[in-house]
C-alpha positions in Angstrom: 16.1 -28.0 7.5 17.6 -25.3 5.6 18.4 -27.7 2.9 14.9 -28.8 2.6 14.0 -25.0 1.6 17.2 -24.3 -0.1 15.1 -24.9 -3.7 12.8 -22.3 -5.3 10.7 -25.2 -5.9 10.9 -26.8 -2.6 9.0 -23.2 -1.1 6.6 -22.9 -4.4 5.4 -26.6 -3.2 5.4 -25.7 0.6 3.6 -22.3 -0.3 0.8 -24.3 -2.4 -0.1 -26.9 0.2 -0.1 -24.4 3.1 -2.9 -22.0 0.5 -4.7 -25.5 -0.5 -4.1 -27.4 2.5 -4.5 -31.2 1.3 -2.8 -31.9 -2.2 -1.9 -35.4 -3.3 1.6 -35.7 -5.3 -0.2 -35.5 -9.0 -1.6 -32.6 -7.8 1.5 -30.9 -6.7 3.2 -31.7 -10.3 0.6 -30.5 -12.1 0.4 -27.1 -9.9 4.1 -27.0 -10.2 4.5 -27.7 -14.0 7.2 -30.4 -13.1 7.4 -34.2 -13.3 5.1 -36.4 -11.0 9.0 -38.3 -9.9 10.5 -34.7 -9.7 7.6 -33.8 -7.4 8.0 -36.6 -5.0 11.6 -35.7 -5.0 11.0 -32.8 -3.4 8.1 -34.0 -1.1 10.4 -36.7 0.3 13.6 -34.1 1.4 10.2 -31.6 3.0 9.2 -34.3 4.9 12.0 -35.6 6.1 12.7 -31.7 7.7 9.3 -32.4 9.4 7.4 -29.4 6.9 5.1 -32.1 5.1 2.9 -34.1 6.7 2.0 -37.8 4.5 -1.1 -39.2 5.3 -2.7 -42.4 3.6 -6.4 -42.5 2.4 -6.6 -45.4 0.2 -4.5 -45.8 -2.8 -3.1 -42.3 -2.2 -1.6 -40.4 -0.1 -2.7 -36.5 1.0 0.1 -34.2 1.5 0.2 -31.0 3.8 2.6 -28.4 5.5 3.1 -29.0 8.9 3.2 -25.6 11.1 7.3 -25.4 10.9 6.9 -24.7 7.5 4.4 -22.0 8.0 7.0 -20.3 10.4 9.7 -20.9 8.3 7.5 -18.9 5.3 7.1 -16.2 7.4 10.5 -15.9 8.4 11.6 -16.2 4.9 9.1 -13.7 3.9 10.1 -11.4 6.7 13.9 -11.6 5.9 12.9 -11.2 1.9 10.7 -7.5 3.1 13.4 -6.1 5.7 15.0 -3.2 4.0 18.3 -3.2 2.8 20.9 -1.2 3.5 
């Protein structure tokens, strides 16, 4: 799990589909400025930690964030706020 959100890139993809909700792959890439191959590289390791849910509609296939991801954001986003000391 941790692995899957150990890339900056990883959470700018899981931070995208959890604002736009349904993406497909080519739109990922192109939101992401990186490689349609690169992209899927990345979708495959977040949904095999369960964060991105696949779901087949014709010759494509709709990608969104499952609700672990959204509590892994917000814990990521709460640890990145807490003051430092």
């Amino acid at each position: 799990m941790t692995a899957a959100l150990g890339n900056h890139r990883r959470i700018e993809i899981v931070r995208l589909l959890r604002e736009k909700r349904v993406l497909c792959i080519e739109e990922v890439a192109m939101a992401c400025k990186i490689d349609v191959s690169t992209a899927s590289e990345h979708v495959r390791r977040l949904h095999e930690a369960a964060m991105v849910k696949k779901k087949s509609k014709g010759r494509r296939v709709l990608l969104s964030a499952t609700k672990r991801a959204g509590t892994l954001l917000r814990t990521i986003d709460l640890l990145w706020d807490a003051p430092r000391g």
